[in-house]
MARVOVO-573661 format. One record per residue: residue in one letter; residue number from 1; x, y, z of N, C-alpha, C in turn. Coordinates in steps of 0.2 Angstrom, whole numbers, plus 5000, padded with zeros to 4 digits. Each point is the difference from the previous one (the first is absolute). Layout:
N
<rolo 'A',NUM,<X,Y,Z>,<X,Y,Z>,<X,Y,Z>>
...
This chain:
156
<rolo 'X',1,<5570,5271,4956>,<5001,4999,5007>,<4996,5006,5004>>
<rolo 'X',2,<4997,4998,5004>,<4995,5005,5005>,<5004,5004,5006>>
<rolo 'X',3,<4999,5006,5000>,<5002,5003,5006>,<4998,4998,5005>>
<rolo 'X',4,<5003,4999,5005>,<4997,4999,5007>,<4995,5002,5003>>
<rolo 'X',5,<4997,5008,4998>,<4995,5003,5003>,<4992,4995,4997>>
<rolo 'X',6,<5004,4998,4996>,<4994,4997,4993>,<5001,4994,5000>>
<rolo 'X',7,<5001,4996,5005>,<5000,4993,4999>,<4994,4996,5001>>
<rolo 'X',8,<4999,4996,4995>,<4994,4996,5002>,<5002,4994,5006>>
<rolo 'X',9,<4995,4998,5004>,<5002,4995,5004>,<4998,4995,4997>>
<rolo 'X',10,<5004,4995,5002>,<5003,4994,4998>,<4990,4993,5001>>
<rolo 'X',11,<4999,4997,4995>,<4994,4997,5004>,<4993,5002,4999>>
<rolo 'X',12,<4999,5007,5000>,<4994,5002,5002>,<4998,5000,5008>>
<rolo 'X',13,<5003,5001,5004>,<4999,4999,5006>,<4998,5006,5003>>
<rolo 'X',14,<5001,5008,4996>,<4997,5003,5004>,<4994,5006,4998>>
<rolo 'X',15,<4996,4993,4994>,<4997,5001,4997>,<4994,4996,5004>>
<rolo 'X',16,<5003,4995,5002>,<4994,4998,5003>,<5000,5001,5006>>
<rolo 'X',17,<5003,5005,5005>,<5001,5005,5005>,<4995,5006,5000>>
<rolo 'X',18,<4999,5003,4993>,<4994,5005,4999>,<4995,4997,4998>>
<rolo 'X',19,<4998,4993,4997>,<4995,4997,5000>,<4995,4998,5006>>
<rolo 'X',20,<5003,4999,5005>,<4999,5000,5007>,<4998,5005,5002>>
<rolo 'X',21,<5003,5007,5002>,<4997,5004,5002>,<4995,5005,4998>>
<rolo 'X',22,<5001,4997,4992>,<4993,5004,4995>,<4993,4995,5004>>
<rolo 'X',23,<5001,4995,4999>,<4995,4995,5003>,<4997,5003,5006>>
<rolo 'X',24,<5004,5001,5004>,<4999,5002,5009>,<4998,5007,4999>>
<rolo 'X',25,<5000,5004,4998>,<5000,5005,4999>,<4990,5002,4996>>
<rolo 'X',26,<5002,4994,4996>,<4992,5000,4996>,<4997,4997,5006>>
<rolo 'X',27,<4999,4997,5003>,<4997,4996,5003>,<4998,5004,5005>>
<rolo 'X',28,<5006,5002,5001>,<4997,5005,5008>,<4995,5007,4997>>
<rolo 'X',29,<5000,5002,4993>,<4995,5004,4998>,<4993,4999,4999>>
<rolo 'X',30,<4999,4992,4998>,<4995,4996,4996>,<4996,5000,5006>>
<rolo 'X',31,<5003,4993,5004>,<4997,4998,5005>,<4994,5004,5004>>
<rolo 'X',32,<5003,5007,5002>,<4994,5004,5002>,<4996,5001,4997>>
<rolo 'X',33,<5000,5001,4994>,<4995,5003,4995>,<4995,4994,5000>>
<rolo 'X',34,<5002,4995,4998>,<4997,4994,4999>,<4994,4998,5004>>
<rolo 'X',35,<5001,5002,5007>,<4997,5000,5008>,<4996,5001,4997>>
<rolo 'X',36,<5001,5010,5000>,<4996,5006,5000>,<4994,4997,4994>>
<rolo 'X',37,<5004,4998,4994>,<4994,4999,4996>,<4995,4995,5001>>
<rolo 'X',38,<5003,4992,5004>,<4998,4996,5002>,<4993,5002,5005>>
<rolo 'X',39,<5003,5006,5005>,<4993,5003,5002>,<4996,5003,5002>>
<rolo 'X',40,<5001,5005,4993>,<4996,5003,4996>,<4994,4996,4996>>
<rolo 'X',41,<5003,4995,5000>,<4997,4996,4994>,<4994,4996,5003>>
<rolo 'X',42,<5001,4998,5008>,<4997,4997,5004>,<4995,5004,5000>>
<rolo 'X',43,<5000,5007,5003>,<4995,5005,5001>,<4996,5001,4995>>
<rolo 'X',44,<5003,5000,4996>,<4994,5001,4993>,<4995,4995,5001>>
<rolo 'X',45,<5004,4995,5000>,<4996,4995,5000>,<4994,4999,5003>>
<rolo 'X',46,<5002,5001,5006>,<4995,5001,5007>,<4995,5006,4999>>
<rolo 'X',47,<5004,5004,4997>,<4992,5005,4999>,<4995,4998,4993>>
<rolo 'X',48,<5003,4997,4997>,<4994,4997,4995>,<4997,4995,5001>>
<rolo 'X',49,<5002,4996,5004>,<4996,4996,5004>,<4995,5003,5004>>
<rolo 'X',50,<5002,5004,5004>,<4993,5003,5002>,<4996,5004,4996>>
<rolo 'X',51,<5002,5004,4995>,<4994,5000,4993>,<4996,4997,5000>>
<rolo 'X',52,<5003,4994,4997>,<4997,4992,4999>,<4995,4999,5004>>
<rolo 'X',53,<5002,4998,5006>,<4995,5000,5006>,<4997,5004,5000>>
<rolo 'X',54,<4999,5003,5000>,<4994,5008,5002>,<4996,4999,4991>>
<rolo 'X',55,<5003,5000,5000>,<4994,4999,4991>,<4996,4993,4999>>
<rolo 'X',56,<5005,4995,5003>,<4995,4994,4999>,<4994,5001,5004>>
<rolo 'X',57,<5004,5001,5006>,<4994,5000,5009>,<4993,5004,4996>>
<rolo 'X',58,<5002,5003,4999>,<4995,5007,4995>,<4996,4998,4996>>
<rolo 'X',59,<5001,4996,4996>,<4997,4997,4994>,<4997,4992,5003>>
<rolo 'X',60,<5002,4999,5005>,<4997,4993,5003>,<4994,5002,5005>>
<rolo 'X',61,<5000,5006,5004>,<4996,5004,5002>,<4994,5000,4997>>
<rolo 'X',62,<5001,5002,4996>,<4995,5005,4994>,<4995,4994,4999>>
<rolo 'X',63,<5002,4995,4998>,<4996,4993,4999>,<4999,4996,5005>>
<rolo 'X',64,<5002,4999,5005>,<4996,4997,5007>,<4996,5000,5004>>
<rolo 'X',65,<4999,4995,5001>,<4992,5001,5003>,<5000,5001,5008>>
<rolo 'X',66,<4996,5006,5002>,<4999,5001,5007>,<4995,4997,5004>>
<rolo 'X',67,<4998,4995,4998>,<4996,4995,5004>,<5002,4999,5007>>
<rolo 'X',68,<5005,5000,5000>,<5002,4998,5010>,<5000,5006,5003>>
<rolo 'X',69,<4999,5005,4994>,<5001,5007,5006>,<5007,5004,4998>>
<rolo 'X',70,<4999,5006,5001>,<5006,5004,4998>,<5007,4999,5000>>
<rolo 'X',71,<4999,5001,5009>,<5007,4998,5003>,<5004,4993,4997>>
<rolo 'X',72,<4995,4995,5000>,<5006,4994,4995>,<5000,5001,4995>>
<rolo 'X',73,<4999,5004,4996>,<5001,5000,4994>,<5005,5004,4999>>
<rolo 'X',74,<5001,5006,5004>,<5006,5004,5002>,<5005,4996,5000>>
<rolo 'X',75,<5001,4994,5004>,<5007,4995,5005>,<4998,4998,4993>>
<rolo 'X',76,<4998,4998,4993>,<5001,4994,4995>,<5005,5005,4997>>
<rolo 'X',77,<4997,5005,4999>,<5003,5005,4995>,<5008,5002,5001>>
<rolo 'X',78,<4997,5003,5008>,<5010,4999,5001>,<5004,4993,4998>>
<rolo 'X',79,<4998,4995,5004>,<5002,4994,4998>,<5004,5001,4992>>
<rolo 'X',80,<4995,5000,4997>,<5002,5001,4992>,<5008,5007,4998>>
<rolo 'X',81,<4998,5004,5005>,<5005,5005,5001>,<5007,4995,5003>>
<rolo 'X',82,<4999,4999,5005>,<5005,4998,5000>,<5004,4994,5000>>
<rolo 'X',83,<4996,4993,4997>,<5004,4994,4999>,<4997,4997,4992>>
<rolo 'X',84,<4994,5004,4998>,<4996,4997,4994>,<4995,4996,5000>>
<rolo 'X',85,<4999,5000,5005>,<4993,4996,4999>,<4997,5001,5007>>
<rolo 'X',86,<4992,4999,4999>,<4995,5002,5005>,<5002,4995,5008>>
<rolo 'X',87,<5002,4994,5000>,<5000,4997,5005>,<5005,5000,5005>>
<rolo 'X',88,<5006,5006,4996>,<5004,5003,5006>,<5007,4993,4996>>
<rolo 'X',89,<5007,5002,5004>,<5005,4997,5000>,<5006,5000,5007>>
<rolo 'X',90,<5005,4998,4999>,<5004,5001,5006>,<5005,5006,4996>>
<rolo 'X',91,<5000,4998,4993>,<5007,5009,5001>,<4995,5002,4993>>
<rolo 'X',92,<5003,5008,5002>,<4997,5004,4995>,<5005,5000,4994>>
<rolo 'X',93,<4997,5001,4998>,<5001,5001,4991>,<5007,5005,5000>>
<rolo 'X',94,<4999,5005,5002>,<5005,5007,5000>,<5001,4998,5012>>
<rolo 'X',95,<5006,5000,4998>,<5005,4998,5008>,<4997,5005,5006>>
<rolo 'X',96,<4998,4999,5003>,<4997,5008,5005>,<4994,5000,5001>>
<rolo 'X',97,<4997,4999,4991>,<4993,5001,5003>,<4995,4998,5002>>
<rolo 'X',98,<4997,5002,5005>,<4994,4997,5002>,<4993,5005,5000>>
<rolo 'X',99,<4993,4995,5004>,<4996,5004,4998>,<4998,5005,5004>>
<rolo 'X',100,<5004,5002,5002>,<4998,5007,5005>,<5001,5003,4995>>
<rolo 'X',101,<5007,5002,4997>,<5002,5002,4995>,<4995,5004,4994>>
<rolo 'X',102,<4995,4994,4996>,<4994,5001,4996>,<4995,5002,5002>>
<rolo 'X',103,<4999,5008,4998>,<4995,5002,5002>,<4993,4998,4993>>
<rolo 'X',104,<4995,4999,5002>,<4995,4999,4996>,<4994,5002,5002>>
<rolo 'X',105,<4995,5004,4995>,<4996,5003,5000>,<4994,5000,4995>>
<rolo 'X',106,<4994,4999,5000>,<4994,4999,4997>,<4997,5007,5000>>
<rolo 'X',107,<5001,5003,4993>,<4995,5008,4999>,<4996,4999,4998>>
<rolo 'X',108,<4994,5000,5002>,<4996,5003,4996>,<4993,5006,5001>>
<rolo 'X',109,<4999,5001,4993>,<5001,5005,4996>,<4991,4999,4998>>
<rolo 'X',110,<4995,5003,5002>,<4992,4995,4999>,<4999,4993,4998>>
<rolo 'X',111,<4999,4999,4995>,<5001,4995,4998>,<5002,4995,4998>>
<rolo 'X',112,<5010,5004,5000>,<5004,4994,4998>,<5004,5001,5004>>
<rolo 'X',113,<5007,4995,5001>,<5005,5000,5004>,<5003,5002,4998>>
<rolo 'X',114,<5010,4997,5003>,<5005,5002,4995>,<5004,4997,5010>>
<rolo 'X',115,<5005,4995,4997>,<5007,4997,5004>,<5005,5004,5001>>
<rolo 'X',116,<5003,5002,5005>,<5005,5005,4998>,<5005,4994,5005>>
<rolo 'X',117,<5004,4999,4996>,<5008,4997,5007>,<5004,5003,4999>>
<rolo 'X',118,<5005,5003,5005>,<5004,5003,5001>,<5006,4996,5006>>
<rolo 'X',119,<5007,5003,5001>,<5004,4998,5005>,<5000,5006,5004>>
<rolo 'X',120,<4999,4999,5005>,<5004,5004,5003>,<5005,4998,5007>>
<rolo 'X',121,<5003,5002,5003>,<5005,4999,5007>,<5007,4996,4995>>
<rolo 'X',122,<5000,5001,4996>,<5006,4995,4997>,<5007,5001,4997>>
<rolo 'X',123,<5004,4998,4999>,<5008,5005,4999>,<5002,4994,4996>>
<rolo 'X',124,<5005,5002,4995>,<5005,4998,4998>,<5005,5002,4999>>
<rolo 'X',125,<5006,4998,5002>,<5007,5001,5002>,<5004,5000,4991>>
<rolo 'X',126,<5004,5004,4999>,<5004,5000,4994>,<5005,5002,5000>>
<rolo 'X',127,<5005,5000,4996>,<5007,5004,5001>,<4999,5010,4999>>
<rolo 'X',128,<5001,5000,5008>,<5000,5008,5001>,<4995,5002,5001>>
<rolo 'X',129,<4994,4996,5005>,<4994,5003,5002>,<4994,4995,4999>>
<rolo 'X',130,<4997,5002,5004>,<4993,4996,5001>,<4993,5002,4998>>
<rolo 'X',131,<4997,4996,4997>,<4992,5002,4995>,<4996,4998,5005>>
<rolo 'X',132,<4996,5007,5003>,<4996,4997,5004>,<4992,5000,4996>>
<rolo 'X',133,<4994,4996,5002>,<4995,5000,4995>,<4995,5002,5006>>
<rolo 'X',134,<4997,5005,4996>,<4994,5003,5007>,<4994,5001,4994>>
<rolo 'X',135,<4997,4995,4999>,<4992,4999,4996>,<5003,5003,4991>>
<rolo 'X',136,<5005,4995,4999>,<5002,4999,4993>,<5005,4993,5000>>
<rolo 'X',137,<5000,4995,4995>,<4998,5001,4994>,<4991,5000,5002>>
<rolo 'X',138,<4998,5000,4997>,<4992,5001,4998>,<4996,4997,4996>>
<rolo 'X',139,<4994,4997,5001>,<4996,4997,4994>,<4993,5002,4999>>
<rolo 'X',140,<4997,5000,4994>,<4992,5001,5003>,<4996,4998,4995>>
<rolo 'X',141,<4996,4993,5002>,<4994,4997,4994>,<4993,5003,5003>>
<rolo 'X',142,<4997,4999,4995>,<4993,5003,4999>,<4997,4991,5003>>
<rolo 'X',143,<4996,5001,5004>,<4996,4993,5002>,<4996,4996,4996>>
<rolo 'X',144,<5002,4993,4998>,<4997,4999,4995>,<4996,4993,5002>>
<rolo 'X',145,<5001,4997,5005>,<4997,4995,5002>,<4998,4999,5006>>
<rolo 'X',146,<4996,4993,5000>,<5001,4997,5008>,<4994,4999,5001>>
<rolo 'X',147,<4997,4995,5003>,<4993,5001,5004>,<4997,5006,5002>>
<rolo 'X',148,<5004,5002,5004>,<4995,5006,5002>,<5006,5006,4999>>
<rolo 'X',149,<5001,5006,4995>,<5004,5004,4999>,<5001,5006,5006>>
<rolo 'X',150,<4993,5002,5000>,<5000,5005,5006>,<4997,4999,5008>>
<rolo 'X',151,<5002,4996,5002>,<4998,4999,5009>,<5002,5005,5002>>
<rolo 'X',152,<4996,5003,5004>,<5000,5006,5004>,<5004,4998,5006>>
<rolo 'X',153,<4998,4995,5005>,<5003,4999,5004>,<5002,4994,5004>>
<rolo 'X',154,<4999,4995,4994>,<5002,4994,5003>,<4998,4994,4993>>
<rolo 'X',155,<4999,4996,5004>,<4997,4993,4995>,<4993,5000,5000>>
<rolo 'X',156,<4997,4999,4992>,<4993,4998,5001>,<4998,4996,5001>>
């Protein structure tokens, strides 16, 4: 016989009473977390996206032809920065950005060039603070094609 202080209750009814608030109690710890990593996980994301972007634009620079002239080949390249491809889109690739955003630049250096693309004016929101991007990420191809590589000032 069980003393009183010691009695099990009849059923399991008050087992499934702690089951319950073990549950509620997990939940209410998880759920935040889950958020926070959810994102977190976003932001990542979005800043390797702009990597991507900035390294393709770079690499699609390098080898296009400046035949229309500087300035469009600038607007192709951004393009490529930020939807993928030269002829522009309606959303960008990474949520935000546009092409004021992509700064693009043609060095050169005597005889040869070199693309340099970069972000700048642009942010990304994370848990517990904002990455703002002021001419990084970064890319930069040695020029390697095109009709005309080096125009001085326009179209030949």
């Amino acid at each position: 016989m069980w003393p009183r202080c010691c009695a099990r209750p009849l059923g399991g009814a008050g087992r499934r009473g702690h089951a319950l608030l073990e549950t509620a109690l997990l939940l209410g710890v998880m759920t935040p977390l889950a958020v926070v990593g959810a994102r977190y996980g976003w932001s990542l994301y979005q800043v390797q996206g702009l990597h991507s972007a900035v390294e393709e634009a770079a690499r699609y620079g390098a080898s296009a032809s400046l035949r229309d002239g500087e300035e469009a080949w600038r607007e192709r390249v951004r393009n490529v920065a930020v939807c993928g491809k030269p002829e522009g889109c309606r959303g960008a690739r990474v949520p935000g950005l546009a092409g004021r955003h992509v700064q693009v630049e043609l060095e050169r250096a005597g005889a040869s060039a070199a693309v340099r693309v970069s972000v700048t004016g642009f942010a990304v929101d994370y848990p517990g603070g904002v990455s703002r991007f002021e001419g990084r990420p970064s890319a930069q191809f040695p020029r390697t094609g095109g009709s005309a590589p080096l125009l001085s000032g326009g179209a030949r």
